[in-house]
N, CA, C and O atoms as a MOPAC input file, in Angstrom:
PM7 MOZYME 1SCF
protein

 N   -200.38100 1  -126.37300 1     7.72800 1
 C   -199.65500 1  -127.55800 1     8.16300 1
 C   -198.65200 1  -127.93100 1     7.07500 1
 O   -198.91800 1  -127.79200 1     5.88100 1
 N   -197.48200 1  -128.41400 1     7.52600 1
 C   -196.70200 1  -128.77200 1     6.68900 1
 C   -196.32500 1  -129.86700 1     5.89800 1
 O   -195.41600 1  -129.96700 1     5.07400 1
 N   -197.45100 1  -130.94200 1     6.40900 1
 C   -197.79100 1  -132.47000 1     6.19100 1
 C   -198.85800 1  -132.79900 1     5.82300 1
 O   -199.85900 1  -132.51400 1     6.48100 1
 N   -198.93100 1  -133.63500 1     4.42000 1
 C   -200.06600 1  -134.38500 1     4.46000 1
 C   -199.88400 1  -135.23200 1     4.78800 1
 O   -198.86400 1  -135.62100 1     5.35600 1
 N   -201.20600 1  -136.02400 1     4.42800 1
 C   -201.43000 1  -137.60400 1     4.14300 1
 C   -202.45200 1  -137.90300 1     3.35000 1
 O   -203.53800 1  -137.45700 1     3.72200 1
 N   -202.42700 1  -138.78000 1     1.96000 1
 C   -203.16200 1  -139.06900 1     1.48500 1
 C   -203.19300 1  -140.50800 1     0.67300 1
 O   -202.12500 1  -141.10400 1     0.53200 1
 N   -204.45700 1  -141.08700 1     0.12000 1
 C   -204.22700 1  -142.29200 1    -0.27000 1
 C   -203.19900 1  -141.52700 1    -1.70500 1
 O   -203.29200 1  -140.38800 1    -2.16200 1
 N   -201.96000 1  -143.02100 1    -2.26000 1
 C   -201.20800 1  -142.55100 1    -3.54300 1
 C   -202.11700 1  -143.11900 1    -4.44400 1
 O   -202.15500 1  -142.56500 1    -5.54200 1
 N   -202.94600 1  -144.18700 1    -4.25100 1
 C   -203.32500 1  -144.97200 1    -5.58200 1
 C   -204.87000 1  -144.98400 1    -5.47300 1
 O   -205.25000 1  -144.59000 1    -4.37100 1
 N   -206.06800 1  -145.40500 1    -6.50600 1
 C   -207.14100 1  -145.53500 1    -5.76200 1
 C   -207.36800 1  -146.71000 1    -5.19400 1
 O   -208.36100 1  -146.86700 1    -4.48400 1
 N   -206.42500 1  -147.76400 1    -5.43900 1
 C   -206.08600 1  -149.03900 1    -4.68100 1
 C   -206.10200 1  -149.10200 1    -3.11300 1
 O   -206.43400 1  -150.16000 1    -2.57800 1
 N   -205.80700 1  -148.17000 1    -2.46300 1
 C   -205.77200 1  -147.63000 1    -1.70400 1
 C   -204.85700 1  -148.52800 1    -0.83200 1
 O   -205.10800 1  -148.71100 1     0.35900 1
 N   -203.50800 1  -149.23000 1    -1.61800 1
 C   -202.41800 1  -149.79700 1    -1.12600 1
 C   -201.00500 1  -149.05600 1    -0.55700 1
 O   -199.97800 1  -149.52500 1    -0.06900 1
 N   -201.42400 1  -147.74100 1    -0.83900 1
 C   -200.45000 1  -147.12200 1    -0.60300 1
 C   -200.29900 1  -145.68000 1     0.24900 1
 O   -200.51100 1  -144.66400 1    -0.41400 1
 N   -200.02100 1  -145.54600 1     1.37900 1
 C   -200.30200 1  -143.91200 1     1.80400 1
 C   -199.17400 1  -143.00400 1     1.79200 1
 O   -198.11400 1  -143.43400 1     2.24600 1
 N   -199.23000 1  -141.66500 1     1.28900 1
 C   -198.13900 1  -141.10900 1     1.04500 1
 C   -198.50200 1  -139.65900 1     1.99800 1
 O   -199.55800 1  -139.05500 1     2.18800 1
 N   -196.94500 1  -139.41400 1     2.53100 1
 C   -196.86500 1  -138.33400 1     3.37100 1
 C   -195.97000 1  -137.57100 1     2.45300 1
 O   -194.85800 1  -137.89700 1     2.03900 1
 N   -196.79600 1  -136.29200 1     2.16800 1
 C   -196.23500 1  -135.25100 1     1.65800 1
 C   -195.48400 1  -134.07000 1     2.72400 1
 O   -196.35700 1  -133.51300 1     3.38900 1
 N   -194.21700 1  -133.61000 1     3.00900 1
 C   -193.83200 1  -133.20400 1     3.56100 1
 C   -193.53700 1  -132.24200 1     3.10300 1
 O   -192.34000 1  -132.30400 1     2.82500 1
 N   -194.06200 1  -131.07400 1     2.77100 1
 C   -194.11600 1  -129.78400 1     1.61000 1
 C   -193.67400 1  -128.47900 1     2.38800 1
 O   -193.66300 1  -127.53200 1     1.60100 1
 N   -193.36400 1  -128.17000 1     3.46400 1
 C   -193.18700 1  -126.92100 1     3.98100 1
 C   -192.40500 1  -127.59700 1     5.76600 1
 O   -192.20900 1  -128.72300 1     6.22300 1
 N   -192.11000 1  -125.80600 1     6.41900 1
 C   -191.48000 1  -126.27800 1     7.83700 1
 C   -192.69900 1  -127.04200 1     8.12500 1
 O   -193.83500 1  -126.85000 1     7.69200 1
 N   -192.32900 1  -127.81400 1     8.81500 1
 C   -193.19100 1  -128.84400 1     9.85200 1
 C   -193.04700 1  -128.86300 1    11.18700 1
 O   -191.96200 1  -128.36800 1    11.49100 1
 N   -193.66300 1  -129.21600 1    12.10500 1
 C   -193.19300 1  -129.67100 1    13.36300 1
 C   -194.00300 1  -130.69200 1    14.03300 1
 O   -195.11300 1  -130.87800 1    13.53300 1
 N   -193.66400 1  -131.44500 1    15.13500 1
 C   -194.06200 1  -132.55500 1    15.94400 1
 C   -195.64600 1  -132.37500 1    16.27800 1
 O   -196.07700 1  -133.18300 1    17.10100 1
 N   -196.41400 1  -131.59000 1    15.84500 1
 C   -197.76300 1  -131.44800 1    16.41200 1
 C   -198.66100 1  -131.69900 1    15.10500 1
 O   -199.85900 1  -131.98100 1    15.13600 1
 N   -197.60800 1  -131.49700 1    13.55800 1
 C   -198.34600 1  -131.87300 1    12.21300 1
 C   -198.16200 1  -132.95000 1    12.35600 1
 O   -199.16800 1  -133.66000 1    12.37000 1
 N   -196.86600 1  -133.58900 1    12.52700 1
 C   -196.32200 1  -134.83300 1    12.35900 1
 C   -197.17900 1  -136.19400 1    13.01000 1
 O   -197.25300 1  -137.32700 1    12.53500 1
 N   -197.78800 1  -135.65200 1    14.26000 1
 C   -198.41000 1  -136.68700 1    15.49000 1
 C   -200.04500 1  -136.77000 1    14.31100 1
 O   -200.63100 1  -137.80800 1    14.00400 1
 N   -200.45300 1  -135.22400 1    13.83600 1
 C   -201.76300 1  -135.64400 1    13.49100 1
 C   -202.18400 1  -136.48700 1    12.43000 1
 O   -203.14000 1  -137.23600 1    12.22800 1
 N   -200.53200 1  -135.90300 1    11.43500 1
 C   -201.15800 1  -137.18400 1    10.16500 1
 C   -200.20800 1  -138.42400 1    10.51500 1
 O   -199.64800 1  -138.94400 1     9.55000 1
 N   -199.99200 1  -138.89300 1    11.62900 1
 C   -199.61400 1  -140.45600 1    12.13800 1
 C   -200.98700 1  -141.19500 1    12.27900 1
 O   -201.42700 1  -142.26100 1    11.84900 1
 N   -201.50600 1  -140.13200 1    13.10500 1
 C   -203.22300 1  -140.71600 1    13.51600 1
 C   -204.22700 1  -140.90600 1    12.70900 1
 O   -205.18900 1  -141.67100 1    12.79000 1
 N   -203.77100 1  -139.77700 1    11.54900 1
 C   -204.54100 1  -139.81400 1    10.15100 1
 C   -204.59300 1  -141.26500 1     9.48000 1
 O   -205.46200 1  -142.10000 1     9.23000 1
 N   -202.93600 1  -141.10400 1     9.28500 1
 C   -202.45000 1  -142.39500 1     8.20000 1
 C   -203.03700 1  -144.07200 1     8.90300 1
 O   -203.66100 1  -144.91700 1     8.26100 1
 N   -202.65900 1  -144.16600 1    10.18500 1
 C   -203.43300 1  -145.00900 1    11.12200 1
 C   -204.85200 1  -145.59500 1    11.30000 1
 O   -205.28600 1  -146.60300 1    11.85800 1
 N   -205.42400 1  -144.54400 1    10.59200 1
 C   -207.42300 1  -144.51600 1    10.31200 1
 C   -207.45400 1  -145.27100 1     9.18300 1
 O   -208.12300 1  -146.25700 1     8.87200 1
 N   -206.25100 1  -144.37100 1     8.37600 1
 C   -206.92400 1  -144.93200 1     6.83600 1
 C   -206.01700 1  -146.28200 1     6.69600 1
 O   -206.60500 1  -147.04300 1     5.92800 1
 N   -204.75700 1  -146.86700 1     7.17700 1
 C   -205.16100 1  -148.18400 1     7.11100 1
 C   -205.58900 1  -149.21200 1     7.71900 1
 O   -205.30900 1  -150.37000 1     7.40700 1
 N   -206.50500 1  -148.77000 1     8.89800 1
 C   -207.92400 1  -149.74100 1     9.43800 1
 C   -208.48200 1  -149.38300 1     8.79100 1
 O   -208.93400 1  -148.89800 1     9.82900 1
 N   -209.15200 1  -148.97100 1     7.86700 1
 C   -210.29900 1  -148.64500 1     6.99100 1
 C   -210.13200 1  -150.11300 1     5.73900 1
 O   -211.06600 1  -150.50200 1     5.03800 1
 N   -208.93400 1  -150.62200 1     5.73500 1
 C   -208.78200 1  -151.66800 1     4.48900 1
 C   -207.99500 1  -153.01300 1     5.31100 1
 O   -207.32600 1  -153.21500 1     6.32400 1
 N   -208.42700 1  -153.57900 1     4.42600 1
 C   -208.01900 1  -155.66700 1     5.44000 1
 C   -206.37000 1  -155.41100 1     4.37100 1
 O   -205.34400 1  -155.33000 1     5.04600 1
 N   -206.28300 1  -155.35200 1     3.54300 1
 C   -204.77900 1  -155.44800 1     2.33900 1
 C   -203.71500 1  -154.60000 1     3.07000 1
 O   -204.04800 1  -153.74300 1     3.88900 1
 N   -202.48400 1  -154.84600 1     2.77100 1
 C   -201.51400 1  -154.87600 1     2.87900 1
 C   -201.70000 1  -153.13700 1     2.32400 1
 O   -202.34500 1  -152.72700 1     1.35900 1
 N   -200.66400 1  -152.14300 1     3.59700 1
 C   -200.57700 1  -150.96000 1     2.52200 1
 C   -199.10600 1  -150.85500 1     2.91600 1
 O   -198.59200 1  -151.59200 1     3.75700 1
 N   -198.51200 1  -149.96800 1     2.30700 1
 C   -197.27800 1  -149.20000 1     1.93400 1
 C   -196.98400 1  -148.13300 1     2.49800 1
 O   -197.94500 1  -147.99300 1     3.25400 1
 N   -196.23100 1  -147.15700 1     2.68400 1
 C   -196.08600 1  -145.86600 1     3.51600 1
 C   -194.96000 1  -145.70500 1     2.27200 1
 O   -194.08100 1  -146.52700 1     2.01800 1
 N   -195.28600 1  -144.04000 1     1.33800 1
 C   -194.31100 1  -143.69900 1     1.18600 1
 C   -194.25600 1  -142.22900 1     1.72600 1
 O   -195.26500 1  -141.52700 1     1.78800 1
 N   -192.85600 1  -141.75700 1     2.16000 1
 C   -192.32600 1  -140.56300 1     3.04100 1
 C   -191.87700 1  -139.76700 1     1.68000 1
 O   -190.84300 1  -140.08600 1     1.09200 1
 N   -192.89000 1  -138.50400 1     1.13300 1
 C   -191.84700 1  -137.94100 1     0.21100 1
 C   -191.57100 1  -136.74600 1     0.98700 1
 O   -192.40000 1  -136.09600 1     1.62400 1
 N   -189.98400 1  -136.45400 1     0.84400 1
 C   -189.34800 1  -135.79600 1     1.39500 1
 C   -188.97400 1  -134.87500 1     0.76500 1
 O   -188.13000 1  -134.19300 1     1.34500 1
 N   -189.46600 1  -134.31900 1    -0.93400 1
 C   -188.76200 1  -134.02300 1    -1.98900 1
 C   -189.02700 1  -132.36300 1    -1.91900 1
 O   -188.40100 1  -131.55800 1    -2.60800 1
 N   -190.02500 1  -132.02700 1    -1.00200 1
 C   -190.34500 1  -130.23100 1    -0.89300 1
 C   -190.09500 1  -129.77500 1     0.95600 1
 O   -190.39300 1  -128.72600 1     1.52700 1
 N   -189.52000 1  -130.88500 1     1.44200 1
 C   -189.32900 1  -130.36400 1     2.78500 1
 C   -189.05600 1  -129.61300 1     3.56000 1
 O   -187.94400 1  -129.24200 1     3.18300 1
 N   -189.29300 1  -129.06900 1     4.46000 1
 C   -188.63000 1  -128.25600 1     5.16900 1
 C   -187.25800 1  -128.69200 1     6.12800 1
 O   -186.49800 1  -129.66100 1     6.11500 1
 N   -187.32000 1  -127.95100 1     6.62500 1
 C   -186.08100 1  -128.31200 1     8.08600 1
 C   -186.58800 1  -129.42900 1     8.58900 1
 O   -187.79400 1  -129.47400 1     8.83100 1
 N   -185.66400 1  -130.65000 1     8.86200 1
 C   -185.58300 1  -131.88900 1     9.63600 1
 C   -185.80900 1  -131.04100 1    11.25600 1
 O   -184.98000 1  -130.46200 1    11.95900 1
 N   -187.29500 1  -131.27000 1    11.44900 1
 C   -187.91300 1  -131.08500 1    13.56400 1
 C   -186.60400 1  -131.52800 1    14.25000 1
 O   -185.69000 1  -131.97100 1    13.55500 1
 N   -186.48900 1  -131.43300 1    15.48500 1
 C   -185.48900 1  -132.04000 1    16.01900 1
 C   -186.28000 1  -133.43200 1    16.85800 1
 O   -187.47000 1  -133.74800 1    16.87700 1
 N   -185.52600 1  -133.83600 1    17.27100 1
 C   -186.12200 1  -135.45200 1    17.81100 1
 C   -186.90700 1  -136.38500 1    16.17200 1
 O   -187.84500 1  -137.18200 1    16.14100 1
 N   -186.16200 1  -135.92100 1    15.17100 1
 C   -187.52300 1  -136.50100 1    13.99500 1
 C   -186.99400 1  -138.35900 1    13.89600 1
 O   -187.65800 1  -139.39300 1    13.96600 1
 N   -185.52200 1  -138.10200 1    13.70600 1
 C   -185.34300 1  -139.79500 1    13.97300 1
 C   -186.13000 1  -140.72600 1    15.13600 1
 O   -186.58400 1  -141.84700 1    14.91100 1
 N   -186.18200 1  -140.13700 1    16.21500 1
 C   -187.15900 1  -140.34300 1    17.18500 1
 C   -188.08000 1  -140.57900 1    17.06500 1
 O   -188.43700 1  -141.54900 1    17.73300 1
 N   -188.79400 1  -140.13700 1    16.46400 1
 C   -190.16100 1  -139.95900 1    15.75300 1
 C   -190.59400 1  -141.22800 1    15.20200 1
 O   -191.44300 1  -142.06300 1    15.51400 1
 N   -189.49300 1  -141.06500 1    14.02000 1
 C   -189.66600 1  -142.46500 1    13.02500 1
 C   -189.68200 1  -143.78200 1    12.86300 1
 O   -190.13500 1  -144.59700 1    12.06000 1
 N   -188.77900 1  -143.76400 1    14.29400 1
 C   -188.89100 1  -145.17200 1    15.35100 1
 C   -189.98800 1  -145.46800 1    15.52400 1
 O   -190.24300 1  -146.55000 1    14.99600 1
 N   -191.02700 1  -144.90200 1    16.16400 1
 C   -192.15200 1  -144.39500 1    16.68900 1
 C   -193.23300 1  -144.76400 1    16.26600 1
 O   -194.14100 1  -145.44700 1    16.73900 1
 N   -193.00300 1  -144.06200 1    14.96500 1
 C   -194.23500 1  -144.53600 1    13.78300 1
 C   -193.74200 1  -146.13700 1    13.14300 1
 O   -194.45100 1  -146.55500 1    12.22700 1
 N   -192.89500 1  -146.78100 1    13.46400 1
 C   -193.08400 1  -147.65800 1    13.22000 1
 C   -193.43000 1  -148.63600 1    14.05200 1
 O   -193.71300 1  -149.81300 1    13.82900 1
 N   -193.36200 1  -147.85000 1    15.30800 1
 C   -193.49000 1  -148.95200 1    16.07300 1
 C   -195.57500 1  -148.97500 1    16.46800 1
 O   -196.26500 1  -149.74500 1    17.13700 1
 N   -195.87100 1  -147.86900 1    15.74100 1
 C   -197.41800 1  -147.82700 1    15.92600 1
 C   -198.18300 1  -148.18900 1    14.62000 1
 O   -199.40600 1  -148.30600 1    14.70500 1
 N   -197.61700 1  -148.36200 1    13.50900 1
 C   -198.21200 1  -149.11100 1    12.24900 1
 C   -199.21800 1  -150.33700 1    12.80400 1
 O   -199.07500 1  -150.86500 1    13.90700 1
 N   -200.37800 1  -150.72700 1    11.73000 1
 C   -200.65800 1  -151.66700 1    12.03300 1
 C   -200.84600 1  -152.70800 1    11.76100 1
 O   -200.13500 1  -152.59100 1    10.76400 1
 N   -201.31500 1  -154.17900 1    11.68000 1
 C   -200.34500 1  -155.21200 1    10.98200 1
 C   -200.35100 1  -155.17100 1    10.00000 1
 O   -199.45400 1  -155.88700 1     9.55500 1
 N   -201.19800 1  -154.43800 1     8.85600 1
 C   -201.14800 1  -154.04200 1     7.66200 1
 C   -200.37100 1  -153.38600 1     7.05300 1
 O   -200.62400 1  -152.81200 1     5.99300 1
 N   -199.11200 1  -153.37900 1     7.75200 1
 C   -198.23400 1  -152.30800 1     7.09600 1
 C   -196.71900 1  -153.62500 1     5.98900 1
 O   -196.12100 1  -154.68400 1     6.18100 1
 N   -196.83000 1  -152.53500 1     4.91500 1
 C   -195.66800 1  -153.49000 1     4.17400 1
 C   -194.59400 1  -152.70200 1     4.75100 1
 O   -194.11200 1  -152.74300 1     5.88300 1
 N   -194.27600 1  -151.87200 1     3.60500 1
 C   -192.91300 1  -150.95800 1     3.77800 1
 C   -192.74700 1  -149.70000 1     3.94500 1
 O   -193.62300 1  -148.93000 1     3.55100 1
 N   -192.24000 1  -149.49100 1     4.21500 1
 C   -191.57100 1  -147.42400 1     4.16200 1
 C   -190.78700 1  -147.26500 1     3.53800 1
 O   -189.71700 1  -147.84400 1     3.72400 1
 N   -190.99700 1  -146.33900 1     2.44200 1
 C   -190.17500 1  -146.26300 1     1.94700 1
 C   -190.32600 1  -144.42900 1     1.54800 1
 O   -191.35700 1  -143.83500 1     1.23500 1
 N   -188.66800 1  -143.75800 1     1.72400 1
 C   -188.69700 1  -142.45500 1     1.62500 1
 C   -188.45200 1  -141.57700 1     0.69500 1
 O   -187.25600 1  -141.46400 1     0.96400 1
 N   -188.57200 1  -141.00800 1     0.00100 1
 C   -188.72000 1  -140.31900 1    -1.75400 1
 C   -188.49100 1  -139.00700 1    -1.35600 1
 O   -188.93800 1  -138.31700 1    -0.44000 1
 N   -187.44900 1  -138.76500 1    -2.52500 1
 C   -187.17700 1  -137.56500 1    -3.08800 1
 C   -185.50000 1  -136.62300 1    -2.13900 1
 O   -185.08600 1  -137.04600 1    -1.06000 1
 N   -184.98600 1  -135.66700 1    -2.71100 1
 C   -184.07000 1  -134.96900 1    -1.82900 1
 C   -182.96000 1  -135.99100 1    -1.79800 1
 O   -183.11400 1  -136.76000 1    -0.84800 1
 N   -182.19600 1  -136.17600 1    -2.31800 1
 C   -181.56200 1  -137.43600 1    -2.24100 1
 C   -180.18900 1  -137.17600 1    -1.37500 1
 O   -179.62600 1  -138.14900 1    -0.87400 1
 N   -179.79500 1  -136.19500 1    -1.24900 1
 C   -178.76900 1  -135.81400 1    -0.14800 1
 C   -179.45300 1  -135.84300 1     1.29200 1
 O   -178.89000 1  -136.43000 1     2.21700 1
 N   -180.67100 1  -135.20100 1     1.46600 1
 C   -181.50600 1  -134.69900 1     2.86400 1
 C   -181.98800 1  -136.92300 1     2.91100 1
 O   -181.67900 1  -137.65200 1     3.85400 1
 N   -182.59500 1  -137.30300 1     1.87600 1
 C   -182.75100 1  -138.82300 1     2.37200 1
 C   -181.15400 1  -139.15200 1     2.92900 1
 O   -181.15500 1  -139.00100 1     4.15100 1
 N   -180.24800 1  -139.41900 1     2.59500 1
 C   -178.81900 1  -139.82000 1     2.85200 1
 C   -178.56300 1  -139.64200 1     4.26900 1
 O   -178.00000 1  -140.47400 1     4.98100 1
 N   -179.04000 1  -138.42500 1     4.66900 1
 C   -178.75700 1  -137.85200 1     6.00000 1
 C   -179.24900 1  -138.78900 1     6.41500 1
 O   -178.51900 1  -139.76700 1     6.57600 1
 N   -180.76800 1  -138.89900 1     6.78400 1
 C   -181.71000 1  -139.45600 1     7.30100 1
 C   -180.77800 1  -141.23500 1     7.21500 1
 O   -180.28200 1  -141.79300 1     8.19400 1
 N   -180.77900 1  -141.70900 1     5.96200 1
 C   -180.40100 1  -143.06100 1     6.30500 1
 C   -179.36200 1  -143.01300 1     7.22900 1
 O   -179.37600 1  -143.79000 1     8.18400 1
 N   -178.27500 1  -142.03900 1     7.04600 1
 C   -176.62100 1  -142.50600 1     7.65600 1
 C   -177.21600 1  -142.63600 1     9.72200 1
 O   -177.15800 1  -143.50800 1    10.58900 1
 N   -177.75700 1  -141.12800 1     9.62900 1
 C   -178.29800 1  -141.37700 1    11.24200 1
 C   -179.17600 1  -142.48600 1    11.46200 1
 O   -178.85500 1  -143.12100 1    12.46600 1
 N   -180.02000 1  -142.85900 1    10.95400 1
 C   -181.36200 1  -144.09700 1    11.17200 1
 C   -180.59600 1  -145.56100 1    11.05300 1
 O   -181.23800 1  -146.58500 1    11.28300 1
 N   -179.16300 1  -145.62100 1    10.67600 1
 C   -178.03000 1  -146.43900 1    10.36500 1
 C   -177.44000 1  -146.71600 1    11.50400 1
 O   -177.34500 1  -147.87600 1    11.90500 1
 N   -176.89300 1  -145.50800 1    12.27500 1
 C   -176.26600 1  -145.88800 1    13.47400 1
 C   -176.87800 1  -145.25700 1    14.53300 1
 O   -176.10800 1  -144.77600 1    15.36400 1
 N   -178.31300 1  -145.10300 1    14.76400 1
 C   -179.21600 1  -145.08300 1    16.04600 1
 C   -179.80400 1  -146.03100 1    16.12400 1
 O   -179.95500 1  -146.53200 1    17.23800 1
 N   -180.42400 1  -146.71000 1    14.84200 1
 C   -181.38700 1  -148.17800 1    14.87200 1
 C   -181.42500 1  -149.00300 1    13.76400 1
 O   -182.30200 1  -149.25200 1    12.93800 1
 N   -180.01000 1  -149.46400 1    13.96000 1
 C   -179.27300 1  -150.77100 1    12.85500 1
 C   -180.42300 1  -151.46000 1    12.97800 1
 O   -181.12500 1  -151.16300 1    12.01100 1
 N   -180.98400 1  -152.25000 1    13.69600 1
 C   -181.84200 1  -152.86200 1    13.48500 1
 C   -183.11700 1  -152.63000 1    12.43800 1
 O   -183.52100 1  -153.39600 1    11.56400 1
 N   -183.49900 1  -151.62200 1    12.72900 1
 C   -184.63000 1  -150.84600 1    12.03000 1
 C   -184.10300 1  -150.17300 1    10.96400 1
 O   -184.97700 1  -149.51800 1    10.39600 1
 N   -182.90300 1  -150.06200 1    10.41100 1
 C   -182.09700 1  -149.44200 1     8.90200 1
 C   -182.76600 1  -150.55800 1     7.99200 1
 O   -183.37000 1  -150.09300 1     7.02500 1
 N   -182.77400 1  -151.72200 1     8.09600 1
 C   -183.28000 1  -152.49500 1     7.45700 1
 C   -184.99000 1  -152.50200 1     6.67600 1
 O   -185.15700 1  -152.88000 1     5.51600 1
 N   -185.93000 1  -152.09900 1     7.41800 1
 C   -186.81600 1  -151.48400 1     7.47700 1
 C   -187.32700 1  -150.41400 1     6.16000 1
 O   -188.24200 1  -150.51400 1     5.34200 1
 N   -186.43300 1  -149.52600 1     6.35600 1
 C   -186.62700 1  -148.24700 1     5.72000 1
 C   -186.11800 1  -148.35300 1     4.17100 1
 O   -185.34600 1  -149.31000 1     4.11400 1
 N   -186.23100 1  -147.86000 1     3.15600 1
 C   -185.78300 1  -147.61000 1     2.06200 1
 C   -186.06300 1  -146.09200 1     1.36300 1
 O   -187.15500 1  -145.53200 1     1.45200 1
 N   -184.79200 1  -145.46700 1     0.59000 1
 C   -184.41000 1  -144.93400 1    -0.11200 1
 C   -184.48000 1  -144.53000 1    -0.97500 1
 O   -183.46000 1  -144.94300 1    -1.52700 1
 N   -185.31700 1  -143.52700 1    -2.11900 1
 C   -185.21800 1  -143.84200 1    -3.25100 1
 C   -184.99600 1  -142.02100 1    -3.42200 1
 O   -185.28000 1  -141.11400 1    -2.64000 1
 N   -184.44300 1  -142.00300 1    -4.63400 1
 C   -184.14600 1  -140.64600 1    -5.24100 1
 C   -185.59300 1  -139.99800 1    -5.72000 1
 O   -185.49300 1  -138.77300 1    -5.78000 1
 N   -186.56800 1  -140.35500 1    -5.98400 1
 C   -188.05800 1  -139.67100 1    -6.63500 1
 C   -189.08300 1  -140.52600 1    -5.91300 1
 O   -188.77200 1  -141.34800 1    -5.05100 1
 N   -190.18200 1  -140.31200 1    -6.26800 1
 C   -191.40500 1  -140.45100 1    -6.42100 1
 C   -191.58400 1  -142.16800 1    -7.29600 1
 O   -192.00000 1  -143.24400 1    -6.86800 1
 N   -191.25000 1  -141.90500 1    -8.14900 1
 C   -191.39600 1  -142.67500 1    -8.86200 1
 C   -190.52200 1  -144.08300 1    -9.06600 1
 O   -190.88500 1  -145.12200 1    -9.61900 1
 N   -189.35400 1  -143.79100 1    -8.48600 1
 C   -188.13200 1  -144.84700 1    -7.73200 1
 C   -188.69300 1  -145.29300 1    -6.91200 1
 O   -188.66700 1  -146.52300 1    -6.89500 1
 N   -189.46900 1  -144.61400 1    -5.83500 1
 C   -189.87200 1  -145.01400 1    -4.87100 1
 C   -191.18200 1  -146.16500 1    -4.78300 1
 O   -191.16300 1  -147.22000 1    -4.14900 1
 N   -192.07300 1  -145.73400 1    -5.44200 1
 C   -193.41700 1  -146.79900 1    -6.18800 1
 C   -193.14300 1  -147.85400 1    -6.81800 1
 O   -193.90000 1  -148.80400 1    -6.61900 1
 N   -192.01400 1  -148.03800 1    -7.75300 1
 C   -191.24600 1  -149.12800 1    -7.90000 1
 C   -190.39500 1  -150.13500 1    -6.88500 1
 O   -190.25700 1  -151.33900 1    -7.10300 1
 N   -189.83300 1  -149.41000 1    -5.70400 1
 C   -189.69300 1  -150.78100 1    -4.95200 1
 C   -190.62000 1  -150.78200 1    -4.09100 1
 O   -190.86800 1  -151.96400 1    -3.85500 1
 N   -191.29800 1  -150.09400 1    -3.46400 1
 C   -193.01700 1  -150.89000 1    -3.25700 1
 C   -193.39300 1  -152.13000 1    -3.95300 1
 O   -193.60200 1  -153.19900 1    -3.37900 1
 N   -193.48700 1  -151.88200 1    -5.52600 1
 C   -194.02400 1  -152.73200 1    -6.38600 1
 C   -193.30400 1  -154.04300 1    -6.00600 1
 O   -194.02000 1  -155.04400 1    -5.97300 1
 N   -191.38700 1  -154.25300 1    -5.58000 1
 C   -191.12500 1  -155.12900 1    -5.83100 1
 C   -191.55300 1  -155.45000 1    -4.72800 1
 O   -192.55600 1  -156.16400 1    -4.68500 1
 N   -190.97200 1  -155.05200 1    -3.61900 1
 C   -191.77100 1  -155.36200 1    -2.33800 1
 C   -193.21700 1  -156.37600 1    -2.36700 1
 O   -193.40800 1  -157.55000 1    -2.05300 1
 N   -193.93400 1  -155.49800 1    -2.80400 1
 C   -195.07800 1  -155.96600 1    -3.06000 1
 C   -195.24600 1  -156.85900 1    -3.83100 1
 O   -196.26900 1  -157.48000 1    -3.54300 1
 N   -194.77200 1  -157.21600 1    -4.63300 1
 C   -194.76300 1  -159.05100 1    -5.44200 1
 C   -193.49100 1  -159.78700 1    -4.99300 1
 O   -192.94000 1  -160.44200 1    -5.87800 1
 N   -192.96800 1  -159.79700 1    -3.86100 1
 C   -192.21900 1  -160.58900 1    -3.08300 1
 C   -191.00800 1  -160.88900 1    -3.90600 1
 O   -190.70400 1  -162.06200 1    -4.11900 1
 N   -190.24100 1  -159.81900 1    -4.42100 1
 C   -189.00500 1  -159.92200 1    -5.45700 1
 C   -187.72400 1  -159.77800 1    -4.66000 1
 O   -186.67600 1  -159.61400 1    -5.28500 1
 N   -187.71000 1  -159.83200 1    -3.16600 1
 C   -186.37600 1  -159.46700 1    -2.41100 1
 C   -186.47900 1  -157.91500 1    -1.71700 1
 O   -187.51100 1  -157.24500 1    -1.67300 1
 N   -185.78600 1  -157.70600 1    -1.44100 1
 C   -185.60700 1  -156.25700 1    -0.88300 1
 C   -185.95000 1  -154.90700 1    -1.66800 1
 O   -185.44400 1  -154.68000 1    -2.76700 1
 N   -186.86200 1  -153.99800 1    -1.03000 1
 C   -187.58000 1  -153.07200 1    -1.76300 1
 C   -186.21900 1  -152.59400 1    -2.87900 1
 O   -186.40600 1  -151.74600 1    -3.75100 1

């Protein structure tokens, strides 16, 4: 499979999808259902980060997708935010920009891993926009 999912912290505030190889819509659906378990498993607030930084080929319908998964989070969800590949993220924002302006807002950006855990953080202590 070309997807994980696993807790990032042992806080277990945060779930991260590793996107490490080709993928397609049948990995993608299982660790939705995955990530979905593990945050009913906790009452706190979690995080979603998307690292994108070993990916394969963008599935087709994946913007589709991403709508999708947000629209099946559950109220425990803070933010999304997507890591790594910083040209292949760009893509992703410019289309997720002008298919669902609404939902561009939503999503965030970051060049690493570690960019990315940082606006969580701000997120997460209520500092303004991830």
């Amino acid at each position: 499979m070309g997807i994980r999912v696993v807790w990032d912290n042992s806080e277990q505030t945060i779930v991260r999808f590793d996107f490490e190889a080709k993928w397609n819509f049948l990995d993608f659906d299982y660790v939705i259902h995955e990530c979905i378990s593990m945050m009913r498993k906790v009452s706190h607030r979690v995080d979603v980060l998307i690292n994108i930084g070993e990916s394969g080929p963008l599935a087709v319908g994946a913007v589709l997708e991403t709508r999708d998964l947000r629209e099946t989070l559950p109220s425990n969800f803070g933010v999304m935010v997507f890591a790594g590949n910083p040209v292949y993220g760009s893509a992703i924002a410019s289309v997720l920009t002008r298919v669902y302006p609404a939902l561009s807002d939503e999503f965030v950006f970051a060049d690493d891993l570690a960019q990315a855990r940082a606006a969580v953080a701000r997120a997460a202590e209520g500092l303004g926009a991830p």
